[in-house]
N, C-alpha and C positions, 0 to 999 in steps of 0.2 A: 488391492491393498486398501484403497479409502484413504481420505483424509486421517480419520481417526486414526491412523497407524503409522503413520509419517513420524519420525524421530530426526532431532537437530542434527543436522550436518555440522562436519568438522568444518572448523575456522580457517585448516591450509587451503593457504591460497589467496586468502583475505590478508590484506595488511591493515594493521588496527592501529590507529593514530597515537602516539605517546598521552600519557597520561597527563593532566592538567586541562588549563584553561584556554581554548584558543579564539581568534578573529575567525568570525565566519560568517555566510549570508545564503539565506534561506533560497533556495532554488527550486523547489518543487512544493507543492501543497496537493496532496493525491486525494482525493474523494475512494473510500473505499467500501461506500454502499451501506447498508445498513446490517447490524450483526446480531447476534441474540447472545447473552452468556446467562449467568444463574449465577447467583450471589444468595448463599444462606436457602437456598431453594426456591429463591424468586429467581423467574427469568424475566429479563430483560432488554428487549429492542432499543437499540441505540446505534448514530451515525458514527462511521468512523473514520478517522484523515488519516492519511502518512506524510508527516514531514520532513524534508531531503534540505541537511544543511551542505553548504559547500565548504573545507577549511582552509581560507586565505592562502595564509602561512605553511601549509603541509600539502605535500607532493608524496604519490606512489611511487616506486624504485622507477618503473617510467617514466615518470616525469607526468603523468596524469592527474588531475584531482583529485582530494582525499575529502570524500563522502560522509556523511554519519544520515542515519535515519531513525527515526522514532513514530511509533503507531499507537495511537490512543482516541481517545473518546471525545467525539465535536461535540463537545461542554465546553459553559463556562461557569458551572454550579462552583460552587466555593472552595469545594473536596475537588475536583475536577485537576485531574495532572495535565489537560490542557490550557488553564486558566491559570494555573502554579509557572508553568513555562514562561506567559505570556508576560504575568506580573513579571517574574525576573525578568525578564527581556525587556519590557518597556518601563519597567523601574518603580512603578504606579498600581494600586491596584483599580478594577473595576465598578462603577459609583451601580444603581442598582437597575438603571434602565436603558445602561450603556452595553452597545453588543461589537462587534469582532467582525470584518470582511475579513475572510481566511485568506482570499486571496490576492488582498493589499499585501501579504507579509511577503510573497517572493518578490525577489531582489534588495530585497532589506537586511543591512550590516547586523551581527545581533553579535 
C-alpha cells in the first residue's frame, strides 16, 4: 500500500481532553529528521519536532495521563507556527539574534 495510501484512522479508542484551556508541561521534544513538502510548487527541505504536552489536571478513564501532541516545522521565522507557540507560551516575542534550545522546554509548566 505505501505511505501515500494510508488514510486517518478513527479516533475510537482515543479519549480527547475537553475542550478549553488547561495546566500542562511539556514532556517530550522528538526530533523528526528532516521532511520535504511543496508549497505553490516549491519544494522544500526542512527540520521537523513533535511536541508531547503532558495535562496536569486531566486523567484517562484509567487514571493515566492525558497527552496532546503537535508536529511542525523547527523554525522560528516570524510565520513559523513553532515560534507562534513559543511566543504564547513564554509571553514575549523573539528580539532578532535570539534563538530557542528545543530541548530546555521539557519539563517546563506551559
Amino acid at each position: 500500500m505505501g505511505l501515500k495510501g494510508l488514510k486517518p484512522s478513527s479516533s475510537e479508542g482515543f479519549e480527547i481532553p475537553p475542550a478549553g484551556t488547561h495546566p500542562a508541561r511539556c514532556v517530550a521534544v522528538i526530533e523528526l529528521g528532516t521532511h520535504t513538502t511543496e508549497y505553490q510548487g516549491v519544494a522544500e527541505d526542512s527540520e521537523q519536532v513533535f511536541l508531547v504536552f503532558e495535562l496536569v489536571d486531566e486523567k484517562k478513564a484509567d487514571g493515566s495521563a492525558m497527552c496532546i501532541g503537535r508536529d511542525m516545522k523547527a523554525s522560528l521565522h516570524g510565520k513559523a507556527n513553532l515560534r507562534k507557540l513559543l511566543v504564547g507560551w513564554r509571553g514575549k516575542d523573539y528580539g532578532p539574534d535570539e534563538t530557542q534550545d528545543l530541548t530546555k522546554l521539557v519539563g517546563q509548566a506551559c
